[in-house]
Residue, then its C-alpha position, 0 to 999 in steps of 0.5 A: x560220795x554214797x550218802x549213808x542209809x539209816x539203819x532203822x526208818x520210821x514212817x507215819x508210826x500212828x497208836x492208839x488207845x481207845x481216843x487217845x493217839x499216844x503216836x501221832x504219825x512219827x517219823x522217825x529214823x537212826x544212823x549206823x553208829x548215832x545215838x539218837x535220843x527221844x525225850x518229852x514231858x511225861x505222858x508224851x509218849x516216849x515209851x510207847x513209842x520204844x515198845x513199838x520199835x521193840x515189836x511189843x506194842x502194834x502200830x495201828x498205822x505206819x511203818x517200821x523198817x530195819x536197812x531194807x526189811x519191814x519189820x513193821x508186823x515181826x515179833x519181840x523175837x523175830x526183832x530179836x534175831x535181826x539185832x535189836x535189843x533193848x533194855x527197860x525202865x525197870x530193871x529185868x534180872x533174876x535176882x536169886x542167881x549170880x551176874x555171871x549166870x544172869x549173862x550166861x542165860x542171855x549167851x545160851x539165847x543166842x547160840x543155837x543148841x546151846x539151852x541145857x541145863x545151868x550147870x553144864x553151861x558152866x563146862x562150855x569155856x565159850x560161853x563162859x567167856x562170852x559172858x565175862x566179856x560182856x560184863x567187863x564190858x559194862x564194869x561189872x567182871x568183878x561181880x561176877x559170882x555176886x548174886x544180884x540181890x545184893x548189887x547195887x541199883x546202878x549194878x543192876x542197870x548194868x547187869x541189865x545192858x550186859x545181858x542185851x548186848x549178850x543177845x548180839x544186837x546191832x541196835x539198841x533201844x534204851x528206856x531211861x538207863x539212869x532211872x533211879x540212880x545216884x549222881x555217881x552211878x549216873x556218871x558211871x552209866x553216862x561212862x559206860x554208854x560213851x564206850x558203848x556207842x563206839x559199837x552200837x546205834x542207840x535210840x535212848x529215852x532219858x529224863x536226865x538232860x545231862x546224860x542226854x547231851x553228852x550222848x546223843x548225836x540228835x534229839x526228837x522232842x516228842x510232845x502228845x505223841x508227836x515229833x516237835x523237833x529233831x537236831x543236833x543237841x545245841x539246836x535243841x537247846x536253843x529251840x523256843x519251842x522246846x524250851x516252852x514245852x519240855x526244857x524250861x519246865x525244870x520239874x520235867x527235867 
């Protein structure tokens, strides 16, 4: 039987800031199709470690690779276009303008040839239904001609997923998605990304736990910048030492 290679392989991923290590020689790596999720107290070093599979932060040591090609040194860009995309912590939309434009511009991304003026784009049936598939996917097709100063926190955030997954990628790299939600718009997240894992790999970093057992294939507990433990999620839940370090610390959680 072929043995599956993953799709994005980290070695001894090392970053640092002036004496602080905030990477600690990760080793890190994503299955086609897995969520694997990375949690950790604050300060461990989780988003740091997300900007470096982005191409936004440099590693000082170490390697990154997608299937085959070293992406170690590519751009947020260069990322970009082998199909990686991610979503931030902080919502990233343009607020003054309707969903269905936001998407537009994140489509017109990745077509080439296709940057023109907002109002011609609307004449490109498409692009137009590129868009609308995009945000019926995320549960937002309803919306479309709201403009997103007036959507709710949890529309924003999937506004936000609608436009990276408008960008084509094959992973997607997701800085805490349910930050500052609702418990409903929590649910209604969680709901989304189980749809959503049927197509993508996902490295997820979340504080909320429940979100992240219900969606994660594995866990890496990153602690001061390095890997504690990686398993399945019922092998993190019983781990000693991550309930020592991150899990027992129910202002963590």
């Amino acid at each position: 039987m072929n043995q599956v290679e993953s799709i994005l392989t980290v070695s001894g991923l090392v970053k640092r800031f002036g004496g602080l290590l905030a990477t600690d020689h990760v080793d890190f790596d994503l299955m086609p199709g897995e969520v694997h999720a990375v949690i950790g107290p604050n300060g461990a070093g989780k988003t740091t470690f997300l900007s470096q599979l982005a191409g936004e932060l440099r590693p000082d040591e170490g390697s990154i690779r997608f299937g085959d090609v070293d992406i170690t040194h590519k751009s947020v860009p260069e990322r970009a276009r082998v199909g990686i995309g991610r979503s931030y912590q902080i919502s990233q939309v343009f607020r003054d303008m309707t969903a269905l434009e936001n998407v537009l511009l994140a489509v017109q991304a990745t077509e080439a040839g296709s940057f023109s003026f907002l109002a011609s784009v609307f004449d490109d049936e498409k692009l137009l239904e590129a868009a609308r598939h995009y945000l019926r996917l995320c549960g937002l097709g309803p919306r479309e001609d709201t403009t997103v100063s007036v959507l709710a926190h949890g529309e924003h955030r999937q506004l936000e997923l609608a436009m990276t997954l408008a960008t084509r990628p094959t992973i997607l790299l997701l800085d805490e998605p349910m930050a500052g939600m609702s418990q409903a718009e929590s649910v209604e997240m969680i709901r989304l990304l189980k749809e959503i894992k049927k197509h993508y790999a996902i490295v997820l970093v979340e504080h909320d736990m429940d979100a992240v057992f219900t969606l994660a294939d594995r866990i890496s507990v990153l602690v001061y910048g390095r890997v504690l433990v990686t398993g399945a999620p019922q092998e993190i839940r019983e781990n000693a030492l991550v309930k020592e370090a991150y899990l027992g610390d129910q202002e963590e959680v």
